[in-house]
mmCIF file of the N, C-alpha and C atoms, coordinates in Angstrom:
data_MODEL
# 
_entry.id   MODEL 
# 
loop_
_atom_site.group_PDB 
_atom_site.id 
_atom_site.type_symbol 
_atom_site.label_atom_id 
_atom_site.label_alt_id 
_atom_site.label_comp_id 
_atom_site.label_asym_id 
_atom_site.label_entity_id 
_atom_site.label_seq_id 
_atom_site.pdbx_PDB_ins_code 
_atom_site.Cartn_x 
_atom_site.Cartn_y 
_atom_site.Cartn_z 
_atom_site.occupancy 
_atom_site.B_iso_or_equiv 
_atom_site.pdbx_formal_charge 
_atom_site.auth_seq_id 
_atom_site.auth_comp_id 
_atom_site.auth_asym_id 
_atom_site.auth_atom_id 
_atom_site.pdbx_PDB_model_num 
ATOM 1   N N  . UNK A 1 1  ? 140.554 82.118 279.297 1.00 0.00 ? 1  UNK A N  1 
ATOM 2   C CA . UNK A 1 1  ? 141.601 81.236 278.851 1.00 0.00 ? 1  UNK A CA 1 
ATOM 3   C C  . UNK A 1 1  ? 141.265 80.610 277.499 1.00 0.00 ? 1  UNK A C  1 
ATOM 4   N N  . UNK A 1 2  ? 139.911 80.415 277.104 1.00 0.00 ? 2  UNK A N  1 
ATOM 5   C CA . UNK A 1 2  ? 139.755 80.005 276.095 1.00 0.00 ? 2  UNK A CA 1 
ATOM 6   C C  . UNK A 1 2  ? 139.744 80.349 274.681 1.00 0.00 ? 2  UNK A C  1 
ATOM 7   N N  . UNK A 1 3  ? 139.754 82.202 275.344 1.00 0.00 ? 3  UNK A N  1 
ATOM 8   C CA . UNK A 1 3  ? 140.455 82.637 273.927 1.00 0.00 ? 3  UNK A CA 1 
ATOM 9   C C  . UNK A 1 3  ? 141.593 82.957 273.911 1.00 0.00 ? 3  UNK A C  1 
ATOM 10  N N  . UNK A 1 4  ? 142.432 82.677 274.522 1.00 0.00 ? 4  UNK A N  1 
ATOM 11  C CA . UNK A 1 4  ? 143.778 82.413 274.673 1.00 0.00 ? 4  UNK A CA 1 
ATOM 12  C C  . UNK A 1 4  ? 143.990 81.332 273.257 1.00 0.00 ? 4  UNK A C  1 
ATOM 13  N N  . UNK A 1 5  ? 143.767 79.926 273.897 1.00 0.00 ? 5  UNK A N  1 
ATOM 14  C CA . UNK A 1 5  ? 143.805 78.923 273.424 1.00 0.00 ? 5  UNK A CA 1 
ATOM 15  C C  . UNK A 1 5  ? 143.409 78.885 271.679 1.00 0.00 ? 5  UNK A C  1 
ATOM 16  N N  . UNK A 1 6  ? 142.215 79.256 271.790 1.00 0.00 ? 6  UNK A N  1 
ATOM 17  C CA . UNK A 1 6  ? 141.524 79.737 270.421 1.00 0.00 ? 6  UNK A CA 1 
ATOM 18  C C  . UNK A 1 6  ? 142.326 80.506 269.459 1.00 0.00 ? 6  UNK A C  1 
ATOM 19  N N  . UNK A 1 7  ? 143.287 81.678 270.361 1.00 0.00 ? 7  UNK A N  1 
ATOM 20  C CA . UNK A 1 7  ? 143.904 82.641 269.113 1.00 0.00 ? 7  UNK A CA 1 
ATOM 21  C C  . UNK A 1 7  ? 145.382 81.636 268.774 1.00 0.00 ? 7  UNK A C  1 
ATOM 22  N N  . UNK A 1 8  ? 145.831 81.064 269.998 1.00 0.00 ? 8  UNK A N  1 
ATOM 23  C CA . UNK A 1 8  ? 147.018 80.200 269.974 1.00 0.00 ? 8  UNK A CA 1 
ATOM 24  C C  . UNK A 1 8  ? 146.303 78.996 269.054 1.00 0.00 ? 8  UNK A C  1 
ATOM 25  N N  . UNK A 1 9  ? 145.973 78.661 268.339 1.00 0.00 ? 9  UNK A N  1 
ATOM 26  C CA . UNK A 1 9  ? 145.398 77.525 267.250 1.00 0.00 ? 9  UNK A CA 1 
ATOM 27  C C  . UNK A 1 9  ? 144.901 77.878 265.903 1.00 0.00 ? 9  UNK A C  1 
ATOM 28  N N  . UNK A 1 10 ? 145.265 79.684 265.836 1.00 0.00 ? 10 UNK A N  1 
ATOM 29  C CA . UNK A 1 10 ? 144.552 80.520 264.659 1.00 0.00 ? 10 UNK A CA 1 
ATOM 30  C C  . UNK A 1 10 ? 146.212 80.508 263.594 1.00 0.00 ? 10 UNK A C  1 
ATOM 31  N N  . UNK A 1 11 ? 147.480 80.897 264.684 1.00 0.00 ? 11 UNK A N  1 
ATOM 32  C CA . UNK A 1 11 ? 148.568 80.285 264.075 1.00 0.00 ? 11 UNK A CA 1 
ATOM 33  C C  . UNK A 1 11 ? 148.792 79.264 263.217 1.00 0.00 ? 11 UNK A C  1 
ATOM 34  N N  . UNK A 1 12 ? 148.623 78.202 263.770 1.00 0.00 ? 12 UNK A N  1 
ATOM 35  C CA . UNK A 1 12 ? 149.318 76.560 262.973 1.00 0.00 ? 12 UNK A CA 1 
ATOM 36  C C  . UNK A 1 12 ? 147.965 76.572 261.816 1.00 0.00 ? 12 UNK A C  1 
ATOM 37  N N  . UNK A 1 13 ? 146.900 76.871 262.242 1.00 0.00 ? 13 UNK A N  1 
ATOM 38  C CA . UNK A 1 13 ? 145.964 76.496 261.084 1.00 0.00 ? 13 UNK A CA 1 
ATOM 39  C C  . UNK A 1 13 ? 146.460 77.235 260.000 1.00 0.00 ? 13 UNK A C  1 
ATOM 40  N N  . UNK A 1 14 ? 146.213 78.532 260.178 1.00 0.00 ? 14 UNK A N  1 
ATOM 41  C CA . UNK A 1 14 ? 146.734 79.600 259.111 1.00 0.00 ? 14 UNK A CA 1 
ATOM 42  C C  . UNK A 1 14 ? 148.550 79.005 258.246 1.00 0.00 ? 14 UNK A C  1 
ATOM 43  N N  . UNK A 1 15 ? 149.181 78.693 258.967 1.00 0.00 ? 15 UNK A N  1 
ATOM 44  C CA . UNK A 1 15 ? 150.470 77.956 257.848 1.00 0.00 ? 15 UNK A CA 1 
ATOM 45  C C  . UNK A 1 15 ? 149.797 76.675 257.517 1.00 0.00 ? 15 UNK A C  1 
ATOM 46  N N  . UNK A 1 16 ? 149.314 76.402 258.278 1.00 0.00 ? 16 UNK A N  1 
ATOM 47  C CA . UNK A 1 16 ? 148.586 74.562 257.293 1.00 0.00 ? 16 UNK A CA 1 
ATOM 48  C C  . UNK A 1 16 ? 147.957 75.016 256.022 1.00 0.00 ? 16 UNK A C  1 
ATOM 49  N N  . UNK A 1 17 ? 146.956 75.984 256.137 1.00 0.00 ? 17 UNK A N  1 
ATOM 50  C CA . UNK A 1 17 ? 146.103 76.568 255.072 1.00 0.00 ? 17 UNK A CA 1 
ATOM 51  C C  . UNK A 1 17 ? 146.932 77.414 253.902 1.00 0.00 ? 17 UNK A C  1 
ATOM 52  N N  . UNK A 1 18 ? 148.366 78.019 254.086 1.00 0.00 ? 18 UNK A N  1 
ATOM 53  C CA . UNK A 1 18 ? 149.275 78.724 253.554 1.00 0.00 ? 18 UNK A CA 1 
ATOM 54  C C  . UNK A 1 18 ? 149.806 77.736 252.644 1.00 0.00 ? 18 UNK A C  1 
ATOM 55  N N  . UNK A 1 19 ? 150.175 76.321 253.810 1.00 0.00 ? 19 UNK A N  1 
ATOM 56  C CA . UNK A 1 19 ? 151.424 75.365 252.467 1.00 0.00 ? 19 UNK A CA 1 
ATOM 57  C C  . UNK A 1 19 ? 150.061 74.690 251.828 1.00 0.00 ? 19 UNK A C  1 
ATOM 58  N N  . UNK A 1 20 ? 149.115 74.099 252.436 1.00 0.00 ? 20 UNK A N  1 
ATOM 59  C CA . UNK A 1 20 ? 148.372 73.181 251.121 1.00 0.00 ? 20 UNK A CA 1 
ATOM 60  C C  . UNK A 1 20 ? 147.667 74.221 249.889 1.00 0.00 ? 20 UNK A C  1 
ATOM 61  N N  . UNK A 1 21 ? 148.000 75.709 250.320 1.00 0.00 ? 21 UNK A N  1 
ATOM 62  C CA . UNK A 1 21 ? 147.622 76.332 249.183 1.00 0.00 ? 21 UNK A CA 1 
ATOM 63  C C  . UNK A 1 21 ? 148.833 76.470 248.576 1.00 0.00 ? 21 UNK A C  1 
ATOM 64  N N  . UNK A 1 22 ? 149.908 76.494 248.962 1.00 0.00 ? 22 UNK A N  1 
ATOM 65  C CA . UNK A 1 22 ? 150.939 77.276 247.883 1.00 0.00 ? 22 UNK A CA 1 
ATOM 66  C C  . UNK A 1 22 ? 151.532 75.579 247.373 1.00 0.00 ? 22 UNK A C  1 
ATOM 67  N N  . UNK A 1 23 ? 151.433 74.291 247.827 1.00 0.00 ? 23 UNK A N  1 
ATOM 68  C CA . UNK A 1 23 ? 151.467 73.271 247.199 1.00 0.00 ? 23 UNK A CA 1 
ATOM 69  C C  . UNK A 1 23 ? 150.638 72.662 246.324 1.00 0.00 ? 23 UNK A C  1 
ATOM 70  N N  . UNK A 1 24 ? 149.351 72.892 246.343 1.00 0.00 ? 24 UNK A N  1 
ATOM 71  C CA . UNK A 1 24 ? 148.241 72.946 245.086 1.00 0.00 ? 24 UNK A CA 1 
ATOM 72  C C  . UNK A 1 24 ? 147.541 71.872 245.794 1.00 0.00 ? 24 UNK A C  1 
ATOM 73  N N  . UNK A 1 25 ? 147.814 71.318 246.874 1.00 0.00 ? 25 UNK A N  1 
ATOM 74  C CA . UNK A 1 25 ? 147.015 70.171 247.483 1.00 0.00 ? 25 UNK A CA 1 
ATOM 75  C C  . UNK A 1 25 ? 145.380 70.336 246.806 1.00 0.00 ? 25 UNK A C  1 
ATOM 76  N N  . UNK A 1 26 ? 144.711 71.327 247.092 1.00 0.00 ? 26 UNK A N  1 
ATOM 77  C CA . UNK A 1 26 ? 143.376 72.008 247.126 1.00 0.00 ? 26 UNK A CA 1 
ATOM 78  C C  . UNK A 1 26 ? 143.297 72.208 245.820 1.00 0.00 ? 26 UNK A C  1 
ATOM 79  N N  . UNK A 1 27 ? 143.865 71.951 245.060 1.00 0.00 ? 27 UNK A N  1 
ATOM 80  C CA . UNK A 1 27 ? 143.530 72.493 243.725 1.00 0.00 ? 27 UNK A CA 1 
ATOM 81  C C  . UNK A 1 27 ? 142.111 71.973 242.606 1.00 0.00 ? 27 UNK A C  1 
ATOM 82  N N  . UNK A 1 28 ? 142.524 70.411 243.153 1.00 0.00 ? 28 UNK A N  1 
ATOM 83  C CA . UNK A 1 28 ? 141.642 69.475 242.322 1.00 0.00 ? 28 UNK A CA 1 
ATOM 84  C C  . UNK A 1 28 ? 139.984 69.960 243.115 1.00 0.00 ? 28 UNK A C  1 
ATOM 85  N N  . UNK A 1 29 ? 139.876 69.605 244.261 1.00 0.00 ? 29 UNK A N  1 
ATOM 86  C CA . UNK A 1 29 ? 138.470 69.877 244.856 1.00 0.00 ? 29 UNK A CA 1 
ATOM 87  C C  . UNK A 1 29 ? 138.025 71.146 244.444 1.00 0.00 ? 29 UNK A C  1 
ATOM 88  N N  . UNK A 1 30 ? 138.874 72.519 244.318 1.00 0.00 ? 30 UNK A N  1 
ATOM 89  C CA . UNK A 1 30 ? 138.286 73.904 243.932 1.00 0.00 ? 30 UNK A CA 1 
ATOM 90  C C  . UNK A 1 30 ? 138.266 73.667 242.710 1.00 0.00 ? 30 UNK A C  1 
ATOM 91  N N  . UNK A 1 31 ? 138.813 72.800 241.552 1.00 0.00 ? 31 UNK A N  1 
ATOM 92  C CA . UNK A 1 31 ? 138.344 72.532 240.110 1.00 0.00 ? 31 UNK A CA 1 
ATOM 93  C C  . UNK A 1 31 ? 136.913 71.479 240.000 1.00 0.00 ? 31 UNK A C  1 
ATOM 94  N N  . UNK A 1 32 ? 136.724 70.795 240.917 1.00 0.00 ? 32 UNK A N  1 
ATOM 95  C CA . UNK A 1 32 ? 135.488 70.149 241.120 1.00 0.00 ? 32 UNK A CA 1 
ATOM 96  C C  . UNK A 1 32 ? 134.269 71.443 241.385 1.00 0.00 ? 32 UNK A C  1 
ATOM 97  N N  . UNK A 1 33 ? 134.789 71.625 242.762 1.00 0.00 ? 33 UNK A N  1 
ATOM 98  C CA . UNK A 1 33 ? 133.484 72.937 242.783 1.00 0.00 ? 33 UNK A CA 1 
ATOM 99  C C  . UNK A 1 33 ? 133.357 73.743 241.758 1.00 0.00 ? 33 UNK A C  1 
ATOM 100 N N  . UNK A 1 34 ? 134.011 74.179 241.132 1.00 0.00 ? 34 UNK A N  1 
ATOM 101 C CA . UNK A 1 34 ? 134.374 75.038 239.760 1.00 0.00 ? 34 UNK A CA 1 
ATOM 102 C C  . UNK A 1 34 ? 133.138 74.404 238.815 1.00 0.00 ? 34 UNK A C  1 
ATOM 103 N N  . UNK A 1 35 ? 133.368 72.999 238.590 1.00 0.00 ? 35 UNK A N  1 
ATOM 104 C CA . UNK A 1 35 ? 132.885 72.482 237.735 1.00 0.00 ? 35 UNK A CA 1 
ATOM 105 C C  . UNK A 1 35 ? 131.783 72.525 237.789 1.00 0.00 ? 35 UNK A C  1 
ATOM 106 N N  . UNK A 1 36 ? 131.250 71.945 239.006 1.00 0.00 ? 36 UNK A N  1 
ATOM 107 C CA . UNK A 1 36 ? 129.710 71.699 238.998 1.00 0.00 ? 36 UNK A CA 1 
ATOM 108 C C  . UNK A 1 36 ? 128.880 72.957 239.186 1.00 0.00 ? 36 UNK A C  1 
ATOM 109 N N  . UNK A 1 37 ? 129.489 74.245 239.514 1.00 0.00 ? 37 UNK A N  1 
ATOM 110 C CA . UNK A 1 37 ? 128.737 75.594 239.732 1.00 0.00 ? 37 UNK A CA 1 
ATOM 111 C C  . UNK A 1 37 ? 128.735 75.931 238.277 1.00 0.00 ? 37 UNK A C  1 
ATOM 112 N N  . UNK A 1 38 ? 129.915 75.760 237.823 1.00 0.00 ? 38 UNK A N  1 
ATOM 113 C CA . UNK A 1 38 ? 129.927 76.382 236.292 1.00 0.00 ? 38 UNK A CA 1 
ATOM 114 C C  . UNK A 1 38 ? 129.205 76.037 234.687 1.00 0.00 ? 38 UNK A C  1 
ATOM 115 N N  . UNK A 1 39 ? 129.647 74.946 235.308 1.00 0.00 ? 39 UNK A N  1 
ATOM 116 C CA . UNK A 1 39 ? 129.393 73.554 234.109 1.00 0.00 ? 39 UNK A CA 1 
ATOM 117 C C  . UNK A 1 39 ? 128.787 72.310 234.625 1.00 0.00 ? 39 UNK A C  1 
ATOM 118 N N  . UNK A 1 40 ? 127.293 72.610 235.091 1.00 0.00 ? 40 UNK A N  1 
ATOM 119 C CA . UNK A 1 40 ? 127.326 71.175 235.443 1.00 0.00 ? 40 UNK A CA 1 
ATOM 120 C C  . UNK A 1 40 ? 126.939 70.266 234.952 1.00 0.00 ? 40 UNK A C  1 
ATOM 121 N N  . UNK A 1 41 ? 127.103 70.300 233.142 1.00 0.00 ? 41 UNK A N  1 
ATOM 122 C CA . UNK A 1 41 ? 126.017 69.467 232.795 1.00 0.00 ? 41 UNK A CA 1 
ATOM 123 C C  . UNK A 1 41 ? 127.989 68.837 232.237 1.00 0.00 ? 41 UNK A C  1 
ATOM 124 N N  . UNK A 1 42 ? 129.142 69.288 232.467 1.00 0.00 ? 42 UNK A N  1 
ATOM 125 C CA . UNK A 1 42 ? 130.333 68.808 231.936 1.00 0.00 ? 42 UNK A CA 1 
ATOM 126 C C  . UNK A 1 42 ? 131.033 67.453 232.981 1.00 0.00 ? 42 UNK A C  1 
ATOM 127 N N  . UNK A 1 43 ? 131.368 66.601 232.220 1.00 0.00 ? 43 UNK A N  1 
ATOM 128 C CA . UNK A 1 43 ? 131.696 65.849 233.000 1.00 0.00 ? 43 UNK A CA 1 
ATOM 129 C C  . UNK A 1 43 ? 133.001 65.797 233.941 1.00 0.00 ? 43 UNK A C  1 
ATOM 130 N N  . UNK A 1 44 ? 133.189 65.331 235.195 1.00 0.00 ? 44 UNK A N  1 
ATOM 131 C CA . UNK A 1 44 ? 134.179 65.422 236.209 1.00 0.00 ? 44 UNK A CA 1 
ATOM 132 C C  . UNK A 1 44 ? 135.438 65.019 236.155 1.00 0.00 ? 44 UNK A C  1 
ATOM 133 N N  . UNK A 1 45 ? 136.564 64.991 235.880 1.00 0.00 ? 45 UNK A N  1 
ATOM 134 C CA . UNK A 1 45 ? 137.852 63.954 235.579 1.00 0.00 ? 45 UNK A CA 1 
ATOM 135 C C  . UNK A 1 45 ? 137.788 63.579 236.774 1.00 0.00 ? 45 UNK A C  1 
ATOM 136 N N  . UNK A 1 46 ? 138.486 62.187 237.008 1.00 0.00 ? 46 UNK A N  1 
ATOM 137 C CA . UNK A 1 46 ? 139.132 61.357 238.165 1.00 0.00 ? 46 UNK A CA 1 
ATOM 138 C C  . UNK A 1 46 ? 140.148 62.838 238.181 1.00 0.00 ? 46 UNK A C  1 
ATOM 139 N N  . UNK A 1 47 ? 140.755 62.546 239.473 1.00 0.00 ? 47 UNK A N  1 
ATOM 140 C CA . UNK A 1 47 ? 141.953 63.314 239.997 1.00 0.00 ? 47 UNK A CA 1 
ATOM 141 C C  . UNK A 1 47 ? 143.351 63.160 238.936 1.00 0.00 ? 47 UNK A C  1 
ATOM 142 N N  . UNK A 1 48 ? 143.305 61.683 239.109 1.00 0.00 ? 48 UNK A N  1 
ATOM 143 C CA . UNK A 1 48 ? 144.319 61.218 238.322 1.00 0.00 ? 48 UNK A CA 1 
ATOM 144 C C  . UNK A 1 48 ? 143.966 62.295 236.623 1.00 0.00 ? 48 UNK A C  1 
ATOM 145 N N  . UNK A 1 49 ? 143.131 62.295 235.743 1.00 0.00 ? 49 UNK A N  1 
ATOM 146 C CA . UNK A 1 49 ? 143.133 62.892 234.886 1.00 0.00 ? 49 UNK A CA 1 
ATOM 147 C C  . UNK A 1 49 ? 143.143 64.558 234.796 1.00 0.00 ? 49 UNK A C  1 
ATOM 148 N N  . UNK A 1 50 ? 142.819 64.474 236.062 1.00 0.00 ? 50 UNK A N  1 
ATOM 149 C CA . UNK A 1 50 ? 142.669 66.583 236.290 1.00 0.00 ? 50 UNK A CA 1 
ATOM 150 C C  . UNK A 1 50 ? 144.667 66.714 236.293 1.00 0.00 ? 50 UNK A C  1 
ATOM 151 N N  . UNK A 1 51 ? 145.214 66.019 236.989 1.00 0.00 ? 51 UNK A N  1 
ATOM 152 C CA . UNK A 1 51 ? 146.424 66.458 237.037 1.00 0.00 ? 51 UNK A CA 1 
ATOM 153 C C  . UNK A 1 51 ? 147.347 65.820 235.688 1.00 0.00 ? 51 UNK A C  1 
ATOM 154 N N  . UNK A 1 52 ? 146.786 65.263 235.179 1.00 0.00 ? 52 UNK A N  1 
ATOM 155 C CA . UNK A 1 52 ? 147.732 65.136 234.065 1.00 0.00 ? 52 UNK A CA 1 
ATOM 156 C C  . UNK A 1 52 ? 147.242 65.783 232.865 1.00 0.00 ? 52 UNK A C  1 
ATOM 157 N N  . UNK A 1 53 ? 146.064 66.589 232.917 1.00 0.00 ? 53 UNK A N  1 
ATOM 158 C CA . UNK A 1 53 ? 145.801 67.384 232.109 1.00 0.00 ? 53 UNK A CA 1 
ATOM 159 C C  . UNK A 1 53 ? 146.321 69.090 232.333 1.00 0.00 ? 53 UNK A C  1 
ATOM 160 N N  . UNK A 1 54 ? 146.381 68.913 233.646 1.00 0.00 ? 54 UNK A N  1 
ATOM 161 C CA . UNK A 1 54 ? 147.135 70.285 234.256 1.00 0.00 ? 54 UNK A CA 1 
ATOM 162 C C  . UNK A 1 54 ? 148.460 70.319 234.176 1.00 0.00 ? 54 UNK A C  1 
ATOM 163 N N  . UNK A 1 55 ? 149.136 69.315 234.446 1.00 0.00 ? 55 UNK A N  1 
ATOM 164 C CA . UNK A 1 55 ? 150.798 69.298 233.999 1.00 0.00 ? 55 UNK A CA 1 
ATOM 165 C C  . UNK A 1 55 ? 150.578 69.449 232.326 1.00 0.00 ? 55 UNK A C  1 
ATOM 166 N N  . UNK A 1 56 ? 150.659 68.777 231.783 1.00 0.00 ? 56 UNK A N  1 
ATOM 167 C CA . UNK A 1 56 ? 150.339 68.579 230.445 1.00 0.00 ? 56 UNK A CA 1 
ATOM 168 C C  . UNK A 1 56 ? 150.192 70.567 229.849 1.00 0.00 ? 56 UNK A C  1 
ATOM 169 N N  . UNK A 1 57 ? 149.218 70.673 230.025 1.00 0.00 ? 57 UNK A N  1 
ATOM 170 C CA . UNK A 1 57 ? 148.729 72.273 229.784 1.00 0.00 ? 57 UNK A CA 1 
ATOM 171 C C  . UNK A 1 57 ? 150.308 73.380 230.582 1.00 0.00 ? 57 UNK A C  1 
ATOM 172 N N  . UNK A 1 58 ? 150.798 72.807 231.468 1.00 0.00 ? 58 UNK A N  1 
ATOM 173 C CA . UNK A 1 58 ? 151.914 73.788 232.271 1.00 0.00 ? 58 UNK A CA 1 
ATOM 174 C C  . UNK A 1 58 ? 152.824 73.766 231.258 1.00 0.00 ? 58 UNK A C  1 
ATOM 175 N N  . UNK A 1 59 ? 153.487 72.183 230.888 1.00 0.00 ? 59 UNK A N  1 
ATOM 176 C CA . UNK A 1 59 ? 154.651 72.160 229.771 1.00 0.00 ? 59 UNK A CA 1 
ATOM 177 C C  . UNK A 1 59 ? 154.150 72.425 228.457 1.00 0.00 ? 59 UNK A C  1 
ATOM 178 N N  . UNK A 1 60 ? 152.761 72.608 228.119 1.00 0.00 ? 60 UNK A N  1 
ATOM 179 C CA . UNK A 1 60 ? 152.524 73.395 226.825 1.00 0.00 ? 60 UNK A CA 1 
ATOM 180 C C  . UNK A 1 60 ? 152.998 74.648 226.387 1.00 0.00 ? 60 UNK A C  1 
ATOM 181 N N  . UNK A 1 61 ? 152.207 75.142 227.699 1.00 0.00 ? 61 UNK A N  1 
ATOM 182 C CA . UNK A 1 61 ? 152.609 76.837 227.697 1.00 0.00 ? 61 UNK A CA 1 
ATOM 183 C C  . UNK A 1 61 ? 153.615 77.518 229.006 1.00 0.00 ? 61 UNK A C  1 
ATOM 184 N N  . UNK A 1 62 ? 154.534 77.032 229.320 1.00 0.00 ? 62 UNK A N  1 
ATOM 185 C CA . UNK A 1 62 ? 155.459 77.558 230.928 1.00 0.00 ? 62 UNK A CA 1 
ATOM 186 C C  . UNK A 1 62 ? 154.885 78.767 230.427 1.00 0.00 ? 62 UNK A C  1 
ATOM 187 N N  . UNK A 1 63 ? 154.792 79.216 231.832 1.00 0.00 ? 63 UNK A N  1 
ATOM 188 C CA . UNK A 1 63 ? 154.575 80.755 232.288 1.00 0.00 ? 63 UNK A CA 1 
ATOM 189 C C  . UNK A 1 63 ? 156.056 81.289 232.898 1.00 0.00 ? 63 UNK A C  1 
ATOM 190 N N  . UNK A 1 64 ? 155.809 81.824 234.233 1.00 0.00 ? 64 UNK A N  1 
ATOM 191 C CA . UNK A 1 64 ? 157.031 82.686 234.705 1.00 0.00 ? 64 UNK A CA 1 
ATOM 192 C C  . UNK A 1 64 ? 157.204 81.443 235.462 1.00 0.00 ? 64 UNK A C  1 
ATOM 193 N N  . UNK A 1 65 ? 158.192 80.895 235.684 1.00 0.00 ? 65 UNK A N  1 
ATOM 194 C CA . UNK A 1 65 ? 158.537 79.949 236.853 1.00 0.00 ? 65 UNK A CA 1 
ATOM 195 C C  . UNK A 1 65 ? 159.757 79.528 236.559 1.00 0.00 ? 65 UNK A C  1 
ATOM 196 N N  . UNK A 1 66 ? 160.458 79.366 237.867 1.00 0.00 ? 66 UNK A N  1 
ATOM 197 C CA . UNK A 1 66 ? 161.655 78.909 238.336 1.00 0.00 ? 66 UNK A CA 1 
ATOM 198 C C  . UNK A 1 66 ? 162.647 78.151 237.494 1.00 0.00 ? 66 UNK A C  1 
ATOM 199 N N  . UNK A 1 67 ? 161.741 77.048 237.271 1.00 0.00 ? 67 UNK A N  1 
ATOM 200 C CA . UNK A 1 67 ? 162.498 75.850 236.239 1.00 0.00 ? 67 UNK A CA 1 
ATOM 201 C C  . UNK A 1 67 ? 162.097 75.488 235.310 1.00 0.00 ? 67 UNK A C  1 
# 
């Protein structure tokens, strides 16, 4: 029964993990890890500055998107 249960909980995780990726939730922490593997002698933005440097950079250059 318990892998019953187990595969019935592999569902909801997998769309939880689907929308906070296709909403960018995760974005800032994988630009943190980014950072410190890559660059770690570069310094970290607050959140607040990672995303207004990332919007900022989107309306510089739009790519393919909607609106």
């Amino acid at each position: 029964m318990t892998t019953l249960v187990r595969s019935l909980w592999k569902i909801p995780r997998a769309v939880w993990w689907y929308l906070t990726e296709l909403m960018g939730d995760t974005a800032y922490s994988k630009y943190v890890v980014h950072l410190k593997h890559h660059h770690p002698d570069a310094p970290i933005p607050t959140e607040r500055e990672y995303w207004r440097a990332r919007y900022a950079e989107q309306d510089a250059n739009p790519g393919a998107r909607c609106c």
